[in-house]
N, C-alpha and C positions, 0 to 999 in steps of 0.2 A: 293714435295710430299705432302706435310700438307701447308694450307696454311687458315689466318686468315684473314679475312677482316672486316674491322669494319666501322660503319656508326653514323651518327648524330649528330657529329660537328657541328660546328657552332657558330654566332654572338650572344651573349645573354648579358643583362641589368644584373649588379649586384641586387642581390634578385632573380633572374630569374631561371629556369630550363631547364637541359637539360637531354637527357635520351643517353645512346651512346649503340651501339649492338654490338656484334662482333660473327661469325660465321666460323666453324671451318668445313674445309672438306678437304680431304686425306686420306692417308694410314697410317691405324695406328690402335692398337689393344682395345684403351681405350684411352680418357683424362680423368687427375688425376687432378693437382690445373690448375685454370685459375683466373686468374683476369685484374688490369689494372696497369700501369705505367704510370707515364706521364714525359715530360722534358720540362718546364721550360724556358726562353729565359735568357741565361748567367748562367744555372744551368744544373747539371748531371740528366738523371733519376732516378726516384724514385718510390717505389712503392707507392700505391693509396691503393688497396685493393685487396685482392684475396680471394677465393672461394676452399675448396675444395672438390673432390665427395660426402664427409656424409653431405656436409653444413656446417661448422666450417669457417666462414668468420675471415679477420683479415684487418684492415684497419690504413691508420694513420690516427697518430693524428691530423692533421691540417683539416682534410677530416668526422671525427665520428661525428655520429648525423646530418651529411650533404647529408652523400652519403650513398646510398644500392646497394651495389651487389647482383644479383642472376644468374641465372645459369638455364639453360633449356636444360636436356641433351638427350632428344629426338631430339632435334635442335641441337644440338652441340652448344650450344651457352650460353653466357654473356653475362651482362647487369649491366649498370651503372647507375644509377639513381640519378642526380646531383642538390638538388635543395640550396637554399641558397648561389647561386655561390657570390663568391667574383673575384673582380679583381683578386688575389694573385692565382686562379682557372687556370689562361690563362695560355697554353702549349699544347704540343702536345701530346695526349693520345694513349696510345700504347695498343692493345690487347694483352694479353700473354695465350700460354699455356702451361701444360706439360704432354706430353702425352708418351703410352711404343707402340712403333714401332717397328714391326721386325728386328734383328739381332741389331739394333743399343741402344732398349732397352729403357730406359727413355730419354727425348729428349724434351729440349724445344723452342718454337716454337714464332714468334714475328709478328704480323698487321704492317704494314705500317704506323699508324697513322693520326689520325683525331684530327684536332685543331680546339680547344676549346679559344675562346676570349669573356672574361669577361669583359664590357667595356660599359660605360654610353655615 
């Protein structure tokens, strides 16, 4: 029904940037927070940063002052804006939403994931 796809992974040099997108189409009556996850090679996911409809962002801490989300909701869409990657950066970034759906009501929603390697 709802499905997220997200784009611009990729190989990039510590210090480097990267920007990631993720667009959001389906059935569904509004998205509410969206943001990103990532996991880590030998670790759980976690979340990155999320977004919600007023703009009230919330990010970790290994990530603030590094990374900006924002949100284009005529697009239905997210955006990560990744610069000052470090190695410790490398994992596989996950699109998230949460959106209210008919009969099923709030619901959230997960990208397939785009991997990001930070790596000299």
């Amino acid at each position: 029904q709802v499905q997220l796809v997200e784009s611009g992974g990729g190989l990039v040099q510590p210090g480097g940037s990267l920007r990631l997108s993720c667009a959001a189409s389906g059935t569904f009556f509004s998205i509410n927070t969206m943001g990103w996850y990532r996991q880590a090679p030998g670790k759980e996911r976690e979340l990155v940063a999320t977004i919600s409809r007023g703009g009230n962002t919330n990010y970790a801490d290994s990530v603030k002052g590094r990374f900006t989300i924002s949100r284009d909701d005529a697009k239905n869409s997210v955006y990560l804006q990744m610069d000052s990657l470090k190695p410790e950066d490398t994992a596989v970034y996950y699109c998230y939403a949460n959106g209210n759906v008919p009969f099923r009501g709030s619901v959230n929603y997960w990208g397939k994931g785009t991997l990001v390697t930070v790596s000299s």
